[in-house]
N, C-alpha and C positions, 0 to 999 in steps of 0.2 A: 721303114718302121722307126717310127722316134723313139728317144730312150725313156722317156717315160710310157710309154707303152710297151715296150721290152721289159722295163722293171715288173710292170704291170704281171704282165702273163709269166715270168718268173714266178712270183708270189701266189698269185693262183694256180701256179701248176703243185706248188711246195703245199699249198694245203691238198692237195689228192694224196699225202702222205698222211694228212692227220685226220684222218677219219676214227672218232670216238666208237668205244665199245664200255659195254659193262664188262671187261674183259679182266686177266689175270696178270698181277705185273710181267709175267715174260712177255707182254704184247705189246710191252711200251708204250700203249695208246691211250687216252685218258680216257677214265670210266665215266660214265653219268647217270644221274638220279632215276629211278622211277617215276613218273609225275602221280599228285595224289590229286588232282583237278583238273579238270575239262580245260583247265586256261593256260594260253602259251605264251611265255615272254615273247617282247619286243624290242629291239631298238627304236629310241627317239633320240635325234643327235639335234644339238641346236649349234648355230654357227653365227657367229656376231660378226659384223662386216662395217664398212667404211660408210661416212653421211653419203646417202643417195647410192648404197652400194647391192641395193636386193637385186638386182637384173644382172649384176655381175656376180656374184653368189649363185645364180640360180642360172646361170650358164657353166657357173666349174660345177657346180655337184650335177647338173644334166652331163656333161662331158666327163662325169665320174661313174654314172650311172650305164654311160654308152661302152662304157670301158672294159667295166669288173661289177658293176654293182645292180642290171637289169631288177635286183630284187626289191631294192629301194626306189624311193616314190619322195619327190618333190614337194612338202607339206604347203597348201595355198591356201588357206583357212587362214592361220594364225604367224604365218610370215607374215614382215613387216618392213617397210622402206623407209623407218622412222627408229630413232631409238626408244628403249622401254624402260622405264623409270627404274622398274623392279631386278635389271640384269645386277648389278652393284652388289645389291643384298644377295642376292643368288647367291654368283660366284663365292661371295664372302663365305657364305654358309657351304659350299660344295666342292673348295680347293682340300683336293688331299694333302691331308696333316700328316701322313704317315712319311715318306718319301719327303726328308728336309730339303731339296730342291723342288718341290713341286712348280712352284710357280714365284715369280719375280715379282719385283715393281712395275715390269714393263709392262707384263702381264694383266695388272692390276689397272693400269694406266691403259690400256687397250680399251678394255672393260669399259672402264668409265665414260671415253669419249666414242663407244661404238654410234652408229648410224644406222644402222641395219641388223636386220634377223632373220635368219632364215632355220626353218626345220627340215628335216628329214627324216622317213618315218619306216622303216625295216621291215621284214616280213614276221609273220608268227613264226615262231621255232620249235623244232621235235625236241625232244633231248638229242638222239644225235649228231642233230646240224647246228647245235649251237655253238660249237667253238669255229666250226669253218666260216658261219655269217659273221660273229662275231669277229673274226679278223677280218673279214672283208668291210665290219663297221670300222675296225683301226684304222683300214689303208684308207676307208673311206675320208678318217677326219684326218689324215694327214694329207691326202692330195685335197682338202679344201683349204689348209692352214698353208701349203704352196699354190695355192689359188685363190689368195684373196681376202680369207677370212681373217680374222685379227684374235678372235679366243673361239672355242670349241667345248663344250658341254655335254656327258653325259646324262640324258635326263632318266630313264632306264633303274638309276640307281644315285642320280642326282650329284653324281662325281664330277671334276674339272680340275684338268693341271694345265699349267703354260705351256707355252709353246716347244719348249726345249724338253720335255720332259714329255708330253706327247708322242716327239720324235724319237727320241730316245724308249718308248717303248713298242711303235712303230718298229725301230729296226732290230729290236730283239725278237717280236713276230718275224719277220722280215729274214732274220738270220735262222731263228729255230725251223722255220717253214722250210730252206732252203735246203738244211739240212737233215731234215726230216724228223727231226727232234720235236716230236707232237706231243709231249710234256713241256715244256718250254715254251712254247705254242699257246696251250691252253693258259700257263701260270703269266705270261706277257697279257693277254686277253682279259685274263681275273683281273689285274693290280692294273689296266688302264681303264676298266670299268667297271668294277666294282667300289664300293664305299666302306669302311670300318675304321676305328670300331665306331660306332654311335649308340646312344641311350645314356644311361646316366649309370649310380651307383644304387640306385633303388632297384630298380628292372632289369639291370644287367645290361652290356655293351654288343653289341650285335656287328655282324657284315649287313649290308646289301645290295645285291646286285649279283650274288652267283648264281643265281638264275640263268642268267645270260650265258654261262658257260656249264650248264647243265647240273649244276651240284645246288642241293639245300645249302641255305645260308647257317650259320654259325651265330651263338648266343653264348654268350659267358656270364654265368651271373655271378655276383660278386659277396663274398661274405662281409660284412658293413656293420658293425655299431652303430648304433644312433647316434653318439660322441663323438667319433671319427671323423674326421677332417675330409674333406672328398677327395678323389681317387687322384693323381697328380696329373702330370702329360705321360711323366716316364713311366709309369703303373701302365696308363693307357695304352703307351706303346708296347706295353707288354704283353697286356693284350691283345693288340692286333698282329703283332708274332705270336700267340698262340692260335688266334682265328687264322691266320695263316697258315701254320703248321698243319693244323685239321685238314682244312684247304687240298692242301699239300697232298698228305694221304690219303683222302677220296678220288683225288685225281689220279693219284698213282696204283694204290692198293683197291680201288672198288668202295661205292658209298658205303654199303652194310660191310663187307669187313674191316674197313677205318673204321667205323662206328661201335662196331662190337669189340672191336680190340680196347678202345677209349670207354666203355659203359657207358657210350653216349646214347640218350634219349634222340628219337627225331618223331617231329610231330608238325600236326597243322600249322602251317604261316596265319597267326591271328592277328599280326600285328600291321594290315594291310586288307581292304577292301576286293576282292579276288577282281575285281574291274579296273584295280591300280596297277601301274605300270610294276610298279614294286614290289609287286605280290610275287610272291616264289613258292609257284606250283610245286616244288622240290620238297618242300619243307623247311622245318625250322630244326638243326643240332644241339640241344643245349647240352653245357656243358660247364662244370665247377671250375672258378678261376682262382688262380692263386691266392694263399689265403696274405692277408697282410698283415705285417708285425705289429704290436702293439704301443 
């Protein structure tokens, strides 16, 4: 047995510890939403490869799939053995901001000169199996970026960090799993696939992507003058440590009592098409953000 297939079956053996419940925090397990819609998240992973590199793409995620991932499916539609004009702006728009290493120059430069694309397209998810697919979507795009691929794309929730930064959330799954640390687990799986904040100061600043790890997404809306200058980076990031924070205790304490303890409203996801990847059957949190000085 080679050692990356040892790794392998390690990792999958460490999620048979993290099995979700709507449970109570002595159970250490991460709670998950009720769904209020017939619709089930999905992963869609996209992977940017080398000029002339889809056949070699599409032999490490097939050898990723034979491994740990029988649930994933090869996308042959809209793969491609050509580069696409439109990845540049992508990325541009889907590198987390939050995480001030997320992604390099090199990163950036991957991007620009890729040759290839390939997807990868997940299974529908219950609420309870979404943090266990969802780590087997991480190992997924980590054993693609040591096979081959050159940058790695959340599409799910439209996220993307470089390659160091992948990995490194990689082996936080990788280390919670091992340990049985099934909070750690789920919050490693949030913050490499999920996105926040986004929106603006009008509409309020939103997550998206906790879908994928069974919890409603998170809305902050903002108290705003019309005079007022817009929200800074550092405001921003304030509030994506509160959209965190929420995060945080849904996963730990249960959706409805985080939510009741906070006077949080949660209601219908309107800000998505229930046919979009983006939609979060979970719902939507909102909640009052800090107010700002004058």
């Amino acid at each position: 047995m080679n050692s990356v297939r040892r790794r392998v079956l390690a990792f999958l053996g460490g999620l048979i510890l993290a099995k979700p419940s709507f449970g109570s925090p002595a159970s250490k397990t991460p709670a998950f939403a009720t769904s209020r819609s017939s619709y089930t998240p999905r992963h869609i992973l996209c992977f940017l490869g080398k000029e002339n590199g889809l056949a070699a793409l599409q032999v490490s995620a097939r050898a990723a799939i034979g491994m740990f991932g029988d649930i994933f499916t090869v996308d042959e539609e809209f793969s491609r053995d050509e580069p696409d004009d439109r990845m540049v702006r992508s990325f541009n728009i889907c590198w987390d901001r939050v995480d001030p290493d997320a992604y390099e120059e090199a990163d950036e430069d991957a991007v620009a000169v890729h040759g290839s694309v390939l997807y990868v397209l997940g299974p529908s998810m219950e609420p309870e199996t979404t943090i266990a697919t969802t780590a087997k979507a991480l190992m997924f795009v980590q054993y693609m970026l040591d096979h081959g691929a050159v940058a790695a794309k959340g599409e799910s929730a439209g996220v993307a960090h470089g390659a160091r930064r992948w990995r490194e959330l990689f082996e936080q799954a990788r280390d919670a799993a091992a340990s049985g640390d099934s909070l750690a687990l789920a919050k490693a799986c949030r913050l490499a696939f999920a996105r926040r904040p986004i929106g603006d100061d009008a509409e309020g600043m939103a997550s998206v992507g906790f879908h994928l790890v069974g919890l409603p997404d998170v809305l902050v809306t903002l108290d705003r003058k019309g005079d007022q200058s817009p929200s800074t980076n550092e405001e921003q990031l304030k509030i994506a440590a509160l959209i965190d924070d929420v995060a945080e205790e849904m996963t730990r304490d249960g959706v409805e009592a985080a939510l009741t303890k906070r006077h949080v409203t949660l209601s219908d996801d309107t800000r998505y098409e229930e046919t979009e990847y983006k939609f979060n059957p979970f719902g939507v949190a909102t909640i009052a953000g800090p107010r700002r000085s004058e």
